[in-house]
ZADREN-984008 format. One record per residue: y, z, x of N, C-alpha, C, O, CB in turn; residue in one letter. Coordinates in steps of 0.2 Angstrom, whole numbers, padded with zeros to 4 digits, always signed. Glycine has a CB too. Layout:
<sites>
YZXYZXYZXYZXYZXA...
</sites>
This chain:
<sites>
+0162-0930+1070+0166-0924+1067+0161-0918+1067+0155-0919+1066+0168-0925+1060X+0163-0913+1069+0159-0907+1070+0159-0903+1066+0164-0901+1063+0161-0904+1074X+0152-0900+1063+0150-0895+1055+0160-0893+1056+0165-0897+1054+0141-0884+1055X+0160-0888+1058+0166-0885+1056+0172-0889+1055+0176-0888+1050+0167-0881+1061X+0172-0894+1057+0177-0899+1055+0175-0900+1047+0178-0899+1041+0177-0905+1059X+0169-0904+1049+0169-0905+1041+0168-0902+1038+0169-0905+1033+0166-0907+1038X+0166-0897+1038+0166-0890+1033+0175-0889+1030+0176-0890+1024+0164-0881+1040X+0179-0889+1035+0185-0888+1032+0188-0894+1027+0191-0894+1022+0189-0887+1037X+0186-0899+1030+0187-0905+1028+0185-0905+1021+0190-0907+1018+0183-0908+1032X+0181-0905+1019+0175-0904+1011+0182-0899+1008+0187-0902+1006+0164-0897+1011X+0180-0892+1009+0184-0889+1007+0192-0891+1006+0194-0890+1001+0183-0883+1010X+0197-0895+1010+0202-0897+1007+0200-0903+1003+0206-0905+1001+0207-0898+1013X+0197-0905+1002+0195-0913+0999+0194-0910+0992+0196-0913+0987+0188-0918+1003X+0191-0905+0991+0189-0903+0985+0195-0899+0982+0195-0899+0976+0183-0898+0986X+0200-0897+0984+0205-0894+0982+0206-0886+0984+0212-0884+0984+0204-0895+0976X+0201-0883+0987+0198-0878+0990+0205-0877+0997+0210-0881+1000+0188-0883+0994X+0203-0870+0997+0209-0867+1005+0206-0870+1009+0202-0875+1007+0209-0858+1009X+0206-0869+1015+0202-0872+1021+0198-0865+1022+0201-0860+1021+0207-0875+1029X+0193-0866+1023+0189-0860+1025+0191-0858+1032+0190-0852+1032+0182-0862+1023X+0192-0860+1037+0194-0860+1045+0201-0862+1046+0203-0867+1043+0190-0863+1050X+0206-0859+1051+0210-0865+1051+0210-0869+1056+0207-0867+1061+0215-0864+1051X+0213-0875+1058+0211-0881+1063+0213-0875+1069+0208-0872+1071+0215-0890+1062X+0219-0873+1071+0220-0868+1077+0222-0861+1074+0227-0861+1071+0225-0871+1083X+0218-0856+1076+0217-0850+1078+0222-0847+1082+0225-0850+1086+0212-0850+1081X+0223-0840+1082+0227-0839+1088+0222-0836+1094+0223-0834+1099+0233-0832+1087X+0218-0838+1091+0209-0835+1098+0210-0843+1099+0212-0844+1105+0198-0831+1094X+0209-0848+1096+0210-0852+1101+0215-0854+1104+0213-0857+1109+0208-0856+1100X+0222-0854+1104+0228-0856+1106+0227-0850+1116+0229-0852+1121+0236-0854+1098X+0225-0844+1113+0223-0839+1119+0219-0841+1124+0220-0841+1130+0221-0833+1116X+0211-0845+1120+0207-0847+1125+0209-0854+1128+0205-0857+1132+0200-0845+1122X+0215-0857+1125+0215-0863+1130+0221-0862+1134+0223-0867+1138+0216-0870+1128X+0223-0856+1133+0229-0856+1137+0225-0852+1145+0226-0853+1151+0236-0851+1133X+0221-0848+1142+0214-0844+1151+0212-0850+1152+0213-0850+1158+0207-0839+1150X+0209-0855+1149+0206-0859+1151+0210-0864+1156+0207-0868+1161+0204-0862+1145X+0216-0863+1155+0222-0869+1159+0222-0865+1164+0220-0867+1169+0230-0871+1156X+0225-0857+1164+0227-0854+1169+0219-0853+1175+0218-0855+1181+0230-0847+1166X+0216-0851+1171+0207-0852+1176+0210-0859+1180+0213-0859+1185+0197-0854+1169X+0207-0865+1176+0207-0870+1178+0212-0873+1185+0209-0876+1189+0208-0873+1172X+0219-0870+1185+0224-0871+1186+0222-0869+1193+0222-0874+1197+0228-0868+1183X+0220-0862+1194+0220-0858+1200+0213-0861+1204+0211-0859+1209+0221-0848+1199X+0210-0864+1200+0204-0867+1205+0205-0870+1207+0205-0870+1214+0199-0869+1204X+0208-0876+1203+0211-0883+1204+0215-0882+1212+0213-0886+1216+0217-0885+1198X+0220-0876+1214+0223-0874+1217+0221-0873+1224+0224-0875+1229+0224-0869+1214X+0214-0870+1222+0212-0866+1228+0208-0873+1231+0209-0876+1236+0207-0859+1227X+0206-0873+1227+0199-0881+1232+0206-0886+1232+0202-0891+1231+0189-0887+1224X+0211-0888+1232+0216-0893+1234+0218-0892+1241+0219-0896+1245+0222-0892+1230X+0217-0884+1242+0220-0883+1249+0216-0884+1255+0217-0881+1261+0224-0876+1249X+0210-0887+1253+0205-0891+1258+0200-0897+1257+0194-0897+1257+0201-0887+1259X+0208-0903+1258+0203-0908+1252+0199-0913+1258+0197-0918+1257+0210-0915+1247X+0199-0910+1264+0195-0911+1269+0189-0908+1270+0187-0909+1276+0198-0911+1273X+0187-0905+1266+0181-0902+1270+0179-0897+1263+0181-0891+1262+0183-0897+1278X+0175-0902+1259+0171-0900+1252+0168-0894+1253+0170-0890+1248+0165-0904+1249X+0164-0890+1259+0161-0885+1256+0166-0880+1258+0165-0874+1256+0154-0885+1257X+0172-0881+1261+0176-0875+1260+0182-0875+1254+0185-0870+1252+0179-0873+1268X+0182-0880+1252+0185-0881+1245+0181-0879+1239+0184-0877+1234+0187-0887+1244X+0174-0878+1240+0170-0876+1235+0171-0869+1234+0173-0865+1229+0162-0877+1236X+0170-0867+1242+0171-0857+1243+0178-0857+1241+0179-0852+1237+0171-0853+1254X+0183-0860+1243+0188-0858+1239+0189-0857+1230+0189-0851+1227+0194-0863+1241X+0188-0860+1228+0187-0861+1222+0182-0857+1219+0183-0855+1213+0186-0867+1222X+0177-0856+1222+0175-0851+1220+0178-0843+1219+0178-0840+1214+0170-0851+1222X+0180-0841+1226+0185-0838+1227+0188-0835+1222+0187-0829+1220+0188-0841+1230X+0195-0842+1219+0198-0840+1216+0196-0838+1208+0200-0836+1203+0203-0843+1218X+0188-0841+1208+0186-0841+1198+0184-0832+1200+0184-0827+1196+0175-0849+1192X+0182-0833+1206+0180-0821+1205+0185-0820+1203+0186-0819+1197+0178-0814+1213X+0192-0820+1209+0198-0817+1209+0203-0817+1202+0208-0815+1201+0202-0820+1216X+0199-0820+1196+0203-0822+1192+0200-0819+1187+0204-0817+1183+0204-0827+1191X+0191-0818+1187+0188-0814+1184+0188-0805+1186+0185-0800+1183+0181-0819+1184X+0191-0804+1193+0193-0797+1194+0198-0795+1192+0197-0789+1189+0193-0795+1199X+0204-0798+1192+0212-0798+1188+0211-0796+1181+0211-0791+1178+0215-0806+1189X+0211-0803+1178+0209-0805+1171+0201-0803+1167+0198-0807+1163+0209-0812+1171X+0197-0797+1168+0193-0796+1166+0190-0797+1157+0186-0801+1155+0193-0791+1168X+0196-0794+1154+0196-0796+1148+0196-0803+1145+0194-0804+1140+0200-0793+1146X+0198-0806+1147+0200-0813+1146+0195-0818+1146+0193-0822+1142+0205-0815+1151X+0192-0817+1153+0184-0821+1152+0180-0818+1149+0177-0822+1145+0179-0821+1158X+0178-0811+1146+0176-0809+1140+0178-0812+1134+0175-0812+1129+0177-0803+1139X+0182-0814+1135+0188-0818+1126+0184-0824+1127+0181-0826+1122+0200-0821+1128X+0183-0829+1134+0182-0836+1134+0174-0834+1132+0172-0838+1128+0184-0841+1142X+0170-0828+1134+0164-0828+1134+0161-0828+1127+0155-0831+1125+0163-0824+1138X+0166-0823+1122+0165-0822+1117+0165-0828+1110+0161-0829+1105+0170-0818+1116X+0170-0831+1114+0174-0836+1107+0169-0840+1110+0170-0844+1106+0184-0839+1106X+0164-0843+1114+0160-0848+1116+0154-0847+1113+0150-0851+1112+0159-0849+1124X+0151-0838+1111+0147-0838+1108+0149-0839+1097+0146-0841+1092+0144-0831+1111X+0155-0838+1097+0155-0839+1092+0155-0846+1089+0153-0848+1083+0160-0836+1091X+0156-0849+1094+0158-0856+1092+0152-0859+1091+0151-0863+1086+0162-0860+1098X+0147-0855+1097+0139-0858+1094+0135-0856+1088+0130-0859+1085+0135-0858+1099X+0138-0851+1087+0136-0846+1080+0139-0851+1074+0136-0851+1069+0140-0838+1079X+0145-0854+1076+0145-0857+1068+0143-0862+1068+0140-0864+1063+0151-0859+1065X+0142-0866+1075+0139-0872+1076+0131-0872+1070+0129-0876+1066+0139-0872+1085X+0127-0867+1073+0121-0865+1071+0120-0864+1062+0116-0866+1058+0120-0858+1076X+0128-0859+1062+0127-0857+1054+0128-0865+1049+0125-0867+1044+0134-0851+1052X+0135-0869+1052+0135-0876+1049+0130-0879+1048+0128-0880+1043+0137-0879+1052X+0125-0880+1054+0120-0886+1053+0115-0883+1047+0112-0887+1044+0117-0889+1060X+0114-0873+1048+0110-0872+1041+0114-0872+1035+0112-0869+1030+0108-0865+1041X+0118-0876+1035+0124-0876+1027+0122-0883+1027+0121-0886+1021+0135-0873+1027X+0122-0888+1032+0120-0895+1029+0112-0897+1028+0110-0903+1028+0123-0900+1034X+0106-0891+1028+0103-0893+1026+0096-0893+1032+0091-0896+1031+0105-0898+1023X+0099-0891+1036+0094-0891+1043+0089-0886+1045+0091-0880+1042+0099-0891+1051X+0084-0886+1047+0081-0879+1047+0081-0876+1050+0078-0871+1049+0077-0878+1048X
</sites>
């Protein structure tokens, strides 16, 4: 189970709100880029399942062309990946870690 889980976890056990909720609309947002990212790579390196390293170039290709399009969006995935580790960090100082 992960701090943040258990973190909420404690808090409903105790009688307590949840201090976080299990899904976010930042997260429902960042697995929906994450699909569409995912999607269009998946896409691009499919359409050369013969010859890996031009399926790599594609694929790469299409994570620029997605990160030129969608600028903000990889900023969203980039953000919410630092926050995630920020609580990660602040949890384990709430359970007692140094």
């Amino acid at each position: 189970m992960s701090g943040r889980t258990a973190a909420c976890s404690k808090a409903s056990a105790s009688g307590m709100a949840e201090a976080r909720p299990a899904a976010t609309s930042s997260t429902v947002r960042r697995s929906s880029t994450h699909q569409r990212l995912t999607e269009e790579v998946r896409e691009a390196a499919a359409r050369h399942p013969r010859d890996h390293a031009q399926a790599l170039r594609a694929a790469s290709s299409a994570y620029v062309d997605f990160a030129a399009r969608e600028p903000a969006l990889l900023d969203l995935l980039d953000l919410l990946d630092l926050l995630d580790t920020m609580t990660a960090i602040m949890d384990a100082g709430a359970d007692g870690a140094p």
